[in-house]
C-alpha positions as CSV (number, residue, x, y, z in Angstrom):
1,X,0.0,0.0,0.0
2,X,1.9,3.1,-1.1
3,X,1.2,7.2,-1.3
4,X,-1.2,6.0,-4.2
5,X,-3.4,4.2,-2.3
6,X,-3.6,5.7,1.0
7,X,-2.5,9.6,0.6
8,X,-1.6,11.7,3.3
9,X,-4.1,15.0,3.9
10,X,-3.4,18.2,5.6
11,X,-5.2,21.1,6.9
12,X,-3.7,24.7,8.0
13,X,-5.5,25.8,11.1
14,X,-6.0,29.5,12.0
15,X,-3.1,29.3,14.3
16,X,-0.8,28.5,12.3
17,X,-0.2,24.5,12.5
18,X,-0.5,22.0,10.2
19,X,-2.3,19.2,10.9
20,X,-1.2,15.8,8.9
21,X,-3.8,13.0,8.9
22,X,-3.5,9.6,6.6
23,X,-6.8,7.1,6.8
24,X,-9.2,10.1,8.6
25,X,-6.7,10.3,11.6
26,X,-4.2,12.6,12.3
27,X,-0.7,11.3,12.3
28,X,1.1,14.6,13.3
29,X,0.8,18.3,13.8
30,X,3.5,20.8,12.4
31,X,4.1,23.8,14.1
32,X,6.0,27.2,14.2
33,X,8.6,28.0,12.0
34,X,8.4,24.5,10.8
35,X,5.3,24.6,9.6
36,X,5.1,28.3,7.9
37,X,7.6,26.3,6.2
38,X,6.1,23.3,5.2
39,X,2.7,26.0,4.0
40,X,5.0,27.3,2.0
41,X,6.5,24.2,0.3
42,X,3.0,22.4,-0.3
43,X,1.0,25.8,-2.0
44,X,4.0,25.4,-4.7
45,X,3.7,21.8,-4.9
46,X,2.1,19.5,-7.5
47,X,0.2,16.2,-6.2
48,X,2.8,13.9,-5.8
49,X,5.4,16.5,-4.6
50,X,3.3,17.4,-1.9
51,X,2.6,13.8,-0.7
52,X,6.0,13.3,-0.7
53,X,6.8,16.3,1.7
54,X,3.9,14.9,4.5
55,X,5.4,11.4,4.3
56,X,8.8,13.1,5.4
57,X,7.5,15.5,8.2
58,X,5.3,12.3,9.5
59,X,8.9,10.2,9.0
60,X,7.0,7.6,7.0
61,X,8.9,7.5,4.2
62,X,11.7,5.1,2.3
63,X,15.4,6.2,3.4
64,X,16.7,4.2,0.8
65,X,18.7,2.0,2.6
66,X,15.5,-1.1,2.6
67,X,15.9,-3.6,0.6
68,X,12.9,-4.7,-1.3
């Protein structure tokens, strides 16, 4: 089951955070710097791009080091 199947979603709230969910939970919340960031980053971003970027704040994503 990859990024395909099961995408991440994100919401900004009016404080500034970012909220991460995947499968109508959420998996983490960005905030501060981090996440005016991360705003940033995702309003420029296509689709794929942008799922790419929430795997890597949530730290759900390949390092490239797994075989397989």
């Amino acid at each position: 089951m990859g990024l395909e199947d099961d995408p991440f979603d994100w919401r900004a709230t009016k404080n500034g955070q970012v909220l991460v969910s995947r499968g109508n939970r959420v998996v983490t919340t960005i905030r501060g710097k981090a996440a005016a960031a991360l705003l940033g980053r995702l309003e420029r971003a296509d689709d794929e791009t942008a799922q790419q970027l929430l795997a890597r704040v949530t730290g759900n994503y390949k390092r490239g080091n797994e075989r397989g």
